[in-house]
C-alpha positions in Angstrom: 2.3 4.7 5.2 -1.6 5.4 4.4 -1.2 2.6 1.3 -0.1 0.1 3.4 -2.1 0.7 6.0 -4.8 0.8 3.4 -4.2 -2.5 2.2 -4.3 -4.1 5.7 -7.4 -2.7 7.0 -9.0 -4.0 3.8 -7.6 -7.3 3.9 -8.9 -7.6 7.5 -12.2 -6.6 7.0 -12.6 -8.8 3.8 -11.7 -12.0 5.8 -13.9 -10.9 8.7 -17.3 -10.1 6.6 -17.0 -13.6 5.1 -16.6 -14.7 8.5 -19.6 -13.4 10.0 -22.6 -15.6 9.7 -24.6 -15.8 6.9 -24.3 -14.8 3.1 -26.0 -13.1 0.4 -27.5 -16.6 -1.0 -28.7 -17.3 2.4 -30.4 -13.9 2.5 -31.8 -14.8 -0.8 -33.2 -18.0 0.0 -34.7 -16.8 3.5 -36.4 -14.7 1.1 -38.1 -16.8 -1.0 -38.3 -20.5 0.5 -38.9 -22.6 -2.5 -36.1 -21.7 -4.0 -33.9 -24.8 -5.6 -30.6 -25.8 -4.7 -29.5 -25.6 -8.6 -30.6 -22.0 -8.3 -28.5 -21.4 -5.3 -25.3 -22.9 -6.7 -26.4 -20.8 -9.8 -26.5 -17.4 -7.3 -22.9 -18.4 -5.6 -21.0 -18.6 -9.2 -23.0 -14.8 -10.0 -21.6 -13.5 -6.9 -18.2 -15.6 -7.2 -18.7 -17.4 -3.7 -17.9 -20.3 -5.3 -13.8 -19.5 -5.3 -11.5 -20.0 -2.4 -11.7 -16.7 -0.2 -8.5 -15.7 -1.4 -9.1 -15.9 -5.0 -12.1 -13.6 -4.4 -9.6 -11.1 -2.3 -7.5 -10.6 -5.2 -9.8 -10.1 -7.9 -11.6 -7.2 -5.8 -8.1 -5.6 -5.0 -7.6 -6.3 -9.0 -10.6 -4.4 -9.6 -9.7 -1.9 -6.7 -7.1 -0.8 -8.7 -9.2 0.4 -11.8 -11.4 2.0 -9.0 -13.9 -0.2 -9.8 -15.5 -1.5 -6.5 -18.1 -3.7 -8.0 -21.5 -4.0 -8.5 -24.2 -4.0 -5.2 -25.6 -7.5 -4.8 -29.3 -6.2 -3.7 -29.7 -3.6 -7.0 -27.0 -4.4 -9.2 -25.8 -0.2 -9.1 -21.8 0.3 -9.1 -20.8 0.2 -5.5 -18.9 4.0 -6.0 -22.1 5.5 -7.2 -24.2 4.8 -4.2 -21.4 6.2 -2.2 -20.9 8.9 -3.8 -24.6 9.7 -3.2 -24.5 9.3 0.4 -20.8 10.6 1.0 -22.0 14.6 0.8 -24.7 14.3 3.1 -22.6 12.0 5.9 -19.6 14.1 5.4 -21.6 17.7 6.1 -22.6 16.2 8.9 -20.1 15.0 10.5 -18.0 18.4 9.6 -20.6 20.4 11.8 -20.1 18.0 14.4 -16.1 18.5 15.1 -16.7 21.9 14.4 -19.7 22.5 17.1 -17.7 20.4 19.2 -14.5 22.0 18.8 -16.4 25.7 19.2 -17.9 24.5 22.8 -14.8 22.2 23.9 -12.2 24.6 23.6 -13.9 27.4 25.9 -15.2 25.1 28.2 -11.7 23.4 28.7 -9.6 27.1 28.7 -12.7 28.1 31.7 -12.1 24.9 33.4 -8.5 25.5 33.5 -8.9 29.2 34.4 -11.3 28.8 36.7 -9.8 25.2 38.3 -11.9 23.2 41.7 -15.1 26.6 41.3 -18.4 25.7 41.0 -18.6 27.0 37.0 -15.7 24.1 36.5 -17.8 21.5 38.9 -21.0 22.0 36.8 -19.3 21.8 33.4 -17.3 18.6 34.3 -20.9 17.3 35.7 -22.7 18.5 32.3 -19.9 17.5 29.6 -19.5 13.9 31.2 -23.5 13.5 31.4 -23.1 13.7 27.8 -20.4 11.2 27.4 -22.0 8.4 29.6 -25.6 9.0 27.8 -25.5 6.0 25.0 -25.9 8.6 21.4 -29.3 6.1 20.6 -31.6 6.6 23.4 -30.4 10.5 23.7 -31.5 10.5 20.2 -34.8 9.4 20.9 -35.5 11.2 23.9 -35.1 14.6 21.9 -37.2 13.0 18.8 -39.9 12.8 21.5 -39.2 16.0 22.8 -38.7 18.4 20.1 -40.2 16.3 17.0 -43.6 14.7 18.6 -44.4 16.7 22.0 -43.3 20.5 20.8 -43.2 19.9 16.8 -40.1 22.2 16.6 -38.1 20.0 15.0 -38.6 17.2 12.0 -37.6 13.9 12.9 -36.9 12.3 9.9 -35.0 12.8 6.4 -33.2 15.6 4.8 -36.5 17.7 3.7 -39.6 18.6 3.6 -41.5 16.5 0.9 -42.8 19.9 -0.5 -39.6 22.0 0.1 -39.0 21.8 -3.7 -40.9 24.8 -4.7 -39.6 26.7 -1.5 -36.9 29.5 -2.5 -33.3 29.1 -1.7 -32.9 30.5 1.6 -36.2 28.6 2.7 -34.8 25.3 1.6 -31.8 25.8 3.6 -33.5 26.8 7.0 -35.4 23.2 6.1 -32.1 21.8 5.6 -30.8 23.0 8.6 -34.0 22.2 10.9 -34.1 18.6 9.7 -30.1 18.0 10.9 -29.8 20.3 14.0 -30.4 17.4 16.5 -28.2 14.7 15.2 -25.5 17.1 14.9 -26.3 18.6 18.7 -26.5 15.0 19.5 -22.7 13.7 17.8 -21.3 17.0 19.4 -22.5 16.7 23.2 -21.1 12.9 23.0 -17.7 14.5 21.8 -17.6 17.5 24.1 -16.6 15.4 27.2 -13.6 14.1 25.6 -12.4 17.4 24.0 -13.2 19.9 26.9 -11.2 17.6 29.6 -8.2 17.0 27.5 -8.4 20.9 27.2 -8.2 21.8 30.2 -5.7 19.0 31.3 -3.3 20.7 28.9 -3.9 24.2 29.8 -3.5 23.6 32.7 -0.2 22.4 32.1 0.6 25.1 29.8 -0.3 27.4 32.1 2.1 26.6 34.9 5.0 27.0 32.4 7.9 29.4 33.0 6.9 31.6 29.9 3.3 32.1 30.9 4.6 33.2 34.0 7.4 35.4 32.1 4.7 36.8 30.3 2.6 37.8 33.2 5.3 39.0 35.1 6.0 41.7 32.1 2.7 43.0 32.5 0.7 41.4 29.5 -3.0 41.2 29.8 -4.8 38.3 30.9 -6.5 37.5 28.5 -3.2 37.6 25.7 -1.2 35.5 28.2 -3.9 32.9 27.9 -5.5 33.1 23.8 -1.9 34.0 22.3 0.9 32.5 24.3 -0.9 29.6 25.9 -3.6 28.8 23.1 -1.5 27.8 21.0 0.6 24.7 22.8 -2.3 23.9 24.7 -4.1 22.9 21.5 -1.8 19.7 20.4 -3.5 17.4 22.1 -7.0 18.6 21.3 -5.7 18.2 17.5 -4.6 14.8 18.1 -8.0 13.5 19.8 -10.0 14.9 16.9 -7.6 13.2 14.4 -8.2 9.9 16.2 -12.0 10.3 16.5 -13.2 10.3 12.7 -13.9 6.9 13.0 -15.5 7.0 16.0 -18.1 9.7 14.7 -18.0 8.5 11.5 -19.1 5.1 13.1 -21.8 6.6 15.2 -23.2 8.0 12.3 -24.3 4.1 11.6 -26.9 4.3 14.5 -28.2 8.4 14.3 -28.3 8.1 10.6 -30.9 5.1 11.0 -32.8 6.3 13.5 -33.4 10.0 11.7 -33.5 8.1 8.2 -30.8 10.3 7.2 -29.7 8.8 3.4 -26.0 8.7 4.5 -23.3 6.1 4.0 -24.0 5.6 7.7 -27.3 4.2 7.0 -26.2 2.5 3.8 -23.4 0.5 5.6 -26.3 -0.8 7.6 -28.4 -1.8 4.6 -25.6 -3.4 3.3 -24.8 -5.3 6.9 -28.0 -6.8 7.1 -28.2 -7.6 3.0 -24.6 -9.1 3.6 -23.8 -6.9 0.3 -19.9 -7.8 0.8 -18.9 -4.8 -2.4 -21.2 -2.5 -0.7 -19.8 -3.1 2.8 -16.2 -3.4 1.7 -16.5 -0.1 -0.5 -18.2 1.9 2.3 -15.4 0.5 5.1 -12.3 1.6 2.5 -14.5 4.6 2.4 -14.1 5.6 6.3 -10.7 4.2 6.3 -9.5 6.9 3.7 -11.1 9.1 5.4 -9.8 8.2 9.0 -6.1 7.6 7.5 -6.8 11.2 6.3 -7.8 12.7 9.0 -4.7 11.9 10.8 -2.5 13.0 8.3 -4.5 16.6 8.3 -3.6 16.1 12.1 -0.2 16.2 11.4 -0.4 18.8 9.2 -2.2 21.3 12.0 0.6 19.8 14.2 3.0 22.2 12.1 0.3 25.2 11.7 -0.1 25.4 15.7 3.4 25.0 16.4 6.1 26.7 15.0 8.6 24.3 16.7 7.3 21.0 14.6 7.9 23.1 10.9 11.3 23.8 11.8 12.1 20.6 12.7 
């Protein structure tokens, strides 16, 4: 079903990009004033906005299919090189953020459950959805100020150093790691609300099931009642939620990735927005559609690793 599906999303979002207001040859022309009408027309036949918009649909999906995705309007560069530039750096990214996430949900949400209406479950529920209802942007800036201008712990801008070049190995990598620290905190505490409270909803379902109370009953620790028998079945809908939010993080990586001027296809899909580069845009959104379609089938594939039940069906 991802081909299909595929196809769809990309029809879609090709009719709604020529939809939105304005074009490239509007962009040009706001550029430079005193540019002719003859040079105009001459600027629509280049970019082949002079055919009907379906015409210009199927010779991309033609070209789609030799995994050609076109040329950028603003440099002229093969659309799949500039992603493949900026897919590494957005994709690292995002990894460390569903796995921080994932790291701090899970506890939190098995403590909650454990530890249901105390005060450790009160302040978590009061910390986690603080994070939720923060909007990612002004968070963002608010640690910029604090740890980048006010302390200077932390960089607030780019991938590196500008001298890091001549820095050894393990140096460049502390660099590395400094420069991406907060917009990594900052897509994981936006995701922790989400993932701790579906957590401990389902352990605390789990937990009130005839087996866990079998398995107390025969004497088994605590602590293997709840990590190996409850674990296990409480994680399903956990897997399912971070199967369903690659796109979300992968679309707020469009607003953290322009405010720390991270070179990521977060911040490129935003070039391309306000450029109107339709190839650019069109290859970056069958980009994150891939990779969103793909992150659900890997859902369904931990579906069978966490539960025993769905391989032998």
């Amino acid at each position: 079903m991802m081909v299909p599906l595929l196809i769809g999303i990309s029809i879609i979002s090709f009719a709604v990009i020529h939809l939105a207001p304005g074009n490239p040859v509007e962009v040009a022309a706001r550029m430079n004033p005193r540019v002719s009408a003859e040079a105009l027309a001459n600027l629509r036949k280049l970019y082949g906005l002079d055919k009907p918009l379906y015409v210009q649909y199927a010779q991309w999906v033609e070209r789609l299919a030799r995994l050609d995705f076109g040329k950028s309007f603003t440099d002229g560069r093969p659309v799949v090189d500039k992603l493949l530039e900026r897919l590494p750096v957005t994709l690292t990214i995002n990894a460390l953020e569903i796995i921080v996430a994932f790291l701090i949900a899970v506890p939190l949400g098995i403590m909650s459950a454990i530890k249901r209406n105390t005060l450790p479950d009160k302040v978590t529920t009061v910390t986690v959805f603080l994070g939720f209802s923060m909007p990612g942007f002004w968070f963002a800036l608010l640690l910029m100020i604090l740890f980048g201008v006010q302390l200077g712990w932390l960089p607030i801008s780019g991938l590196r150093s500008l001298d890091s070049e001549s820095w050894g190995i393990f140096a460049r990598l502390a660099d590395y790691l400094r420069h991406i620290v907060l917009i990594v905190f900052i897509g994981a505490f936006g995701s922790l609300a989400g993932y701790s409270r579906y957590m401990r909803s389902s352990m605390l379902e789990v937990i009130s099931q005839d087996y866990i109370r079998t398995a107390r009953a025969k004497g088994l620790k605590e602590h293997d009642v709840i990590y190996r028998h409850g674990l296990r079945n409480a994680l399903m809908p956990i897997i399912t939620i971070m199967g369903l939010s690659v796109p979300s993080i992968i679309g707020g990586s469009v607003i953290l990735e322009s405010i720390f001027a991270i070179p990521g296809m977060g911040q490129l899909f935003w070039q391309a927005v306000i450029a109107r580069d339709y190839p650019l845009i069109m290859g970056d959104l069958v980009f994150v559609s891939f990779l969103t379609l793909l992150g659900n089938m890997l859902a369904d594939v931990a579906y069978a690793l966490a539960d025993p039940r769905v391989r032998v069906g």
